[in-house]
C-alpha positions in Angstrom: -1.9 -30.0 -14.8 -4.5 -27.2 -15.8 -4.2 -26.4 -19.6 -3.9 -23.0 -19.3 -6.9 -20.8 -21.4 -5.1 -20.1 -24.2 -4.0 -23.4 -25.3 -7.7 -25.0 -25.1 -9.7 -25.9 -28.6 -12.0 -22.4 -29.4 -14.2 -25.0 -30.5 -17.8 -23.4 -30.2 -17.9 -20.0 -27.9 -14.6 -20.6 -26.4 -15.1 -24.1 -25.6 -18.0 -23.2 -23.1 -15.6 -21.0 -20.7 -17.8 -19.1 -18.6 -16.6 -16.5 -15.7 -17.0 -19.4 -13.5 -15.3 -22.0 -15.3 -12.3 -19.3 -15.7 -12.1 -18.4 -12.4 -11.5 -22.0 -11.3 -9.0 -22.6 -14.0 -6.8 -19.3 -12.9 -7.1 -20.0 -9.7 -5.7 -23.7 -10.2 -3.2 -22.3 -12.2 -2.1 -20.2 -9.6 -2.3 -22.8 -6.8 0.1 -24.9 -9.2 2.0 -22.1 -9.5 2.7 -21.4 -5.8 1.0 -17.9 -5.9 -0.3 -16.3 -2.9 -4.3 -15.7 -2.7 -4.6 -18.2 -5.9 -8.6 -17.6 -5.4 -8.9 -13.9 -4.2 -6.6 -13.2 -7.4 -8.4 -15.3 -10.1 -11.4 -13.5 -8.8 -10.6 -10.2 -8.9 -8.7 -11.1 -12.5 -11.9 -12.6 -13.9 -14.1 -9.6 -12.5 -11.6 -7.1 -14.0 -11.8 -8.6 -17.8 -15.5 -9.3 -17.9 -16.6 -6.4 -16.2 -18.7 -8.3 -13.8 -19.2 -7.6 -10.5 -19.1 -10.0 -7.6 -23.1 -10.5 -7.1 -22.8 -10.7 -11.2 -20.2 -13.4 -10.6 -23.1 -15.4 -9.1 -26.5 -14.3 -11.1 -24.7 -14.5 -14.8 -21.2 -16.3 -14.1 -22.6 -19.4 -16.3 -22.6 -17.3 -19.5 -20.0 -17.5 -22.3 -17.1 -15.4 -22.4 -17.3 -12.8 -25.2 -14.3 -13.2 -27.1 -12.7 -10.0 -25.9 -13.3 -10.5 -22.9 -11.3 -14.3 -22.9 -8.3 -12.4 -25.0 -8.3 -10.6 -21.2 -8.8 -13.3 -19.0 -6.1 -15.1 -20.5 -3.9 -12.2 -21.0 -4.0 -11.3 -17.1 -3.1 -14.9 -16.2 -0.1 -14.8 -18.3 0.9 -11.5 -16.8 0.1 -13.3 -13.0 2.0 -16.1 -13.9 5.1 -14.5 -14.7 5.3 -12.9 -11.5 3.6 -9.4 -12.0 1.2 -8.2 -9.0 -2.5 -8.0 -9.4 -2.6 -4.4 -8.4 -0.1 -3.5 -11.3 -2.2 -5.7 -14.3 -5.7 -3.8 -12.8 -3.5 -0.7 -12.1 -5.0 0.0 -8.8 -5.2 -1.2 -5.1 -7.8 -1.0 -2.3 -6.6 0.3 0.8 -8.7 1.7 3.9 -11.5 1.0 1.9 -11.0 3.2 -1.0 -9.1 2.5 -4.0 -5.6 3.8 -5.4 -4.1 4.1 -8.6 -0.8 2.3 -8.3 2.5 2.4 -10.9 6.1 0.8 -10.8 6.7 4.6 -9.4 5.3 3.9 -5.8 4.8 1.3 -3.5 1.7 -0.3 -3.2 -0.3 -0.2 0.1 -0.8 -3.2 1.7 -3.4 -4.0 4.7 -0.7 -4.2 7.2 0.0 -0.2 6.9 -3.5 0.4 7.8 -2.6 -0.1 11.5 -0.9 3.1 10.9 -4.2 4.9 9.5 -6.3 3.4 12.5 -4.1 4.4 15.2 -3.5 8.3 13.8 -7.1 8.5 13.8 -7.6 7.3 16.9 -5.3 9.9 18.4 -6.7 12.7 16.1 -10.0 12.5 18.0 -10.9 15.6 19.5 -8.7 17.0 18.0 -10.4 20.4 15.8 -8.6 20.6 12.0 -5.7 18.9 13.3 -2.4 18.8 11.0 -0.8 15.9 9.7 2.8 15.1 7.7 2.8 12.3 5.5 6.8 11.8 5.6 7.6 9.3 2.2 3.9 9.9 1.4 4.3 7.7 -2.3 0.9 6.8 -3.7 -0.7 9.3 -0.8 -2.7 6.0 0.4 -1.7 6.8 4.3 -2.4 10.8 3.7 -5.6 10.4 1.5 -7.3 7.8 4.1 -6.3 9.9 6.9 -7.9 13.2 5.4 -10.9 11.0 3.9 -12.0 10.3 7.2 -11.1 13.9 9.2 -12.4 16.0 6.5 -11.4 19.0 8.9 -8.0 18.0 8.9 -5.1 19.8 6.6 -2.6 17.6 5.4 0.7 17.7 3.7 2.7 14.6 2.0 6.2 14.7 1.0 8.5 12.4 -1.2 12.0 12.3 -2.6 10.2 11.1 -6.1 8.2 13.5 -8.6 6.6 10.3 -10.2 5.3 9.1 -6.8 3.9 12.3 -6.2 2.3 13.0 -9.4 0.2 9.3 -8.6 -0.4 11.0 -5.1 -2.2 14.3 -6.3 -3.8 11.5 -9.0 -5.4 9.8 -6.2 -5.9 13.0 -4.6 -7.9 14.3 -6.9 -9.6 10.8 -7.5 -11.2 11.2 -4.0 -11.5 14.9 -3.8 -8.9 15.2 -1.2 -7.0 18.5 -1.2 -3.9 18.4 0.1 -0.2 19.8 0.1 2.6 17.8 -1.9 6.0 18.6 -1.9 9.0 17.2 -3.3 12.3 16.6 -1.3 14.2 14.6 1.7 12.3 13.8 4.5 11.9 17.4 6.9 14.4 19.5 4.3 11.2 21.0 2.4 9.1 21.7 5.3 9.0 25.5 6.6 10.9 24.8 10.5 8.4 26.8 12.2 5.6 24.7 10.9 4.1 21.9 13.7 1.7 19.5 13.1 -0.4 17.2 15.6 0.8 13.8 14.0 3.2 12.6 11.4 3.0 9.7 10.1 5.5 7.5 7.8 6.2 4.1 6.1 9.8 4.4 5.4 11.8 2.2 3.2 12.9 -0.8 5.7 14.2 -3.7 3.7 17.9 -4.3 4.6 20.6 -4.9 1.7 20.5 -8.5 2.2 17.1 -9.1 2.5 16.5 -6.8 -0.5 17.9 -10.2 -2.2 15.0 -12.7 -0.8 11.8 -10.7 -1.8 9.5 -12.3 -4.0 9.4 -11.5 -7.5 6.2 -9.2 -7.7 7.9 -6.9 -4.5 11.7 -6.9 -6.0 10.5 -6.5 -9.8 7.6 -3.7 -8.9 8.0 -2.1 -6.4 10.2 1.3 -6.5 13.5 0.5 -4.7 13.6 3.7 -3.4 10.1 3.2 -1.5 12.2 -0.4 0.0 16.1 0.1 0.7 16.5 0.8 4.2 20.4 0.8 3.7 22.4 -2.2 5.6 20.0 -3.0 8.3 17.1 -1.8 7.2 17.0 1.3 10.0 18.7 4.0 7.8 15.5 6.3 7.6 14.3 6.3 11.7 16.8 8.7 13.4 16.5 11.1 10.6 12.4 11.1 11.1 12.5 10.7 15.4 14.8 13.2 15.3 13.0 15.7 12.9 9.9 15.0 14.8 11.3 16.7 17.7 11.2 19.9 15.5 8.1 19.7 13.9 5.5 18.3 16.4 3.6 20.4 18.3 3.8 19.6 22.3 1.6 16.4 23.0 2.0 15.3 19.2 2.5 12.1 18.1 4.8 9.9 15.5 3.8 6.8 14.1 6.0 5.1 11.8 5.8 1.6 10.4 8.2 -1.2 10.6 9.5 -4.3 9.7 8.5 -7.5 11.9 11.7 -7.8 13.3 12.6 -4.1 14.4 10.5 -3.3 17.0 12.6 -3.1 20.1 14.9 -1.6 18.2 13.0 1.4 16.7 11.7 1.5 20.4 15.2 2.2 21.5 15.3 5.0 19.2 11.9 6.8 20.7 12.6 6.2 24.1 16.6 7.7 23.6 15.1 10.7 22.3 12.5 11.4 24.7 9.2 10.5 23.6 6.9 9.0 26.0 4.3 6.6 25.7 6.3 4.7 23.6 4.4 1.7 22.2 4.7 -0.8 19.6 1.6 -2.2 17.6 0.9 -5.3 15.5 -0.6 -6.3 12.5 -3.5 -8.4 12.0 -0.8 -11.5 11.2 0.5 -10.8 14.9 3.6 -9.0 13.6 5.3 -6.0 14.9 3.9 -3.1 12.3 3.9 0.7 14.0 6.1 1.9 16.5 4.3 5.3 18.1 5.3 7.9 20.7 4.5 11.6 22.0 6.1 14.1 21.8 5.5 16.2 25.0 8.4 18.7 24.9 
């Protein structure tokens, strides 16, 4: 067993714990513990409390921990072990390269959904200021990434939460992204005569019962709003594919993210309601992620 940082003899300057020293005792902990990504998180835990960067990781790791900045180190790995996400204990999340503030209000990004940015973009080219809806935008990640990389394009985001949203303009304004974001249901807030050349959404897709299985730092963090899908997890997708119909201009596109085992399903639901060039992508684990399809009507 690691003895965990705070019970070790402050004999000396901490006992001789250095950034190195503490990153390889977190990240044991954390391997004892079960915890995904034991190393990337002691890192990025250790990093975070000393202020260090990575490169300083390597030139200065060997020197002592200032006392404050052990009271951290040992602070975050109590909060790690009892579950709580690294995102939430730094307060913020990479995601398309560029980082977001995140909160208990929204649901983090993960690397998966950026299957979703790739794609949109890929379609967006050659396309001139080209309009996009952000349909359950949360923390904005999707929208802000999409809009960070097509300066030219005009973007709107819309959420059934005020809190989510007021972490999306944060982030907004964080990257110097302007944008439109409005509060309410899915297409209800949106003007119907407006069109827009994509729209994009990660909907809430975690059945009821599977709602019971997540992992403690999903279930106890994340918004349940941003996960309950309703019974099986497809509650949101006929209200966006058939909104879409409305609201995309003719050769648009809708991209929306899924869970790993709802692809032919959610393809069923395209191809009923006429979009063509109906495809279904994967992650980078090999799971089914974004089911896409154009609107042509």
């Amino acid at each position: 067993m690691v003895t965990p940082l705070d019970q070790r003899p402050r004999s000396g300057p901490y006992s001789g714990i250095n950034a190195r020293s503490a990153k390889r005792f977190l990240a044991e902990q954390f391997r004892q513990a079960d915890l995904p990504f034991p190393e990337e998180d002691a890192r990025d835990l250790v990093l975070a409390a000393t202020g260090l960067s990575e490169v300083e990781l390597i030139t200065r790791g060997t020197e002592f921990l200032t006392p404050e900045a052990f009271e951290r180190v040992s602070e975050f790995a109590a909060r790690r072990m009892s579950g709580e996400p690294v995102d939430h204990i730094l307060g913020e999340r990479f995601f398309y390269d560029l980082p977001f503030t995140v909160t208990r209000n929204v649901l983090s990004p993960r690397a998966d959904t950026e299957v979703l940015v790739r794609e949109s973009l890929r379609l967006l080219e050659g396309i001139a200021s080209p309009h996009i809806l952000d349909l359950g935008t949360g923390s904005g990640a999707v929208l802000i990434s999409l809009l960070h990389a097509r300066p030219d394009a005009n973007g709107v985001g819309v959420d059934l939460s005020d809190a989510a949203l007021a972490v999306a303009k944060s982030n907004a304004a964080r990257h110097d992204i302007a944008a439109e974001w409005i509060c309410g249901s899915w297409y209800d807030p949106i003007d119907k005569a407006r069109r827009f050349d994509v729209i994009v959404s990660n909907p809430p897709y975690i059945s009821d019962a599977a709602m019971e299985g997540l992992d403690v730092e999903v279930r106890d963090y994340d918004p349940p709003l941003a996960l309950r899908g309703g019974p099986d997890g497809l509650a949101p997708y006929p209200i966006i594919i058939e909104g879409a119909q409305y609201h995309l201009r003719a050769g648009g596109w809708l991209l929306v993210e899924i869970g790993y085992d709802q692809g032919e399903a959610v393809l069923g639901m395209f191809e009923a309601a006429g979009f063509t060039a109906v495809a279904c992508l994967k992650d980078l684990g090999g799971q089914d992620r974004v089911v896409m399809g154009q609107w042509s009507s």
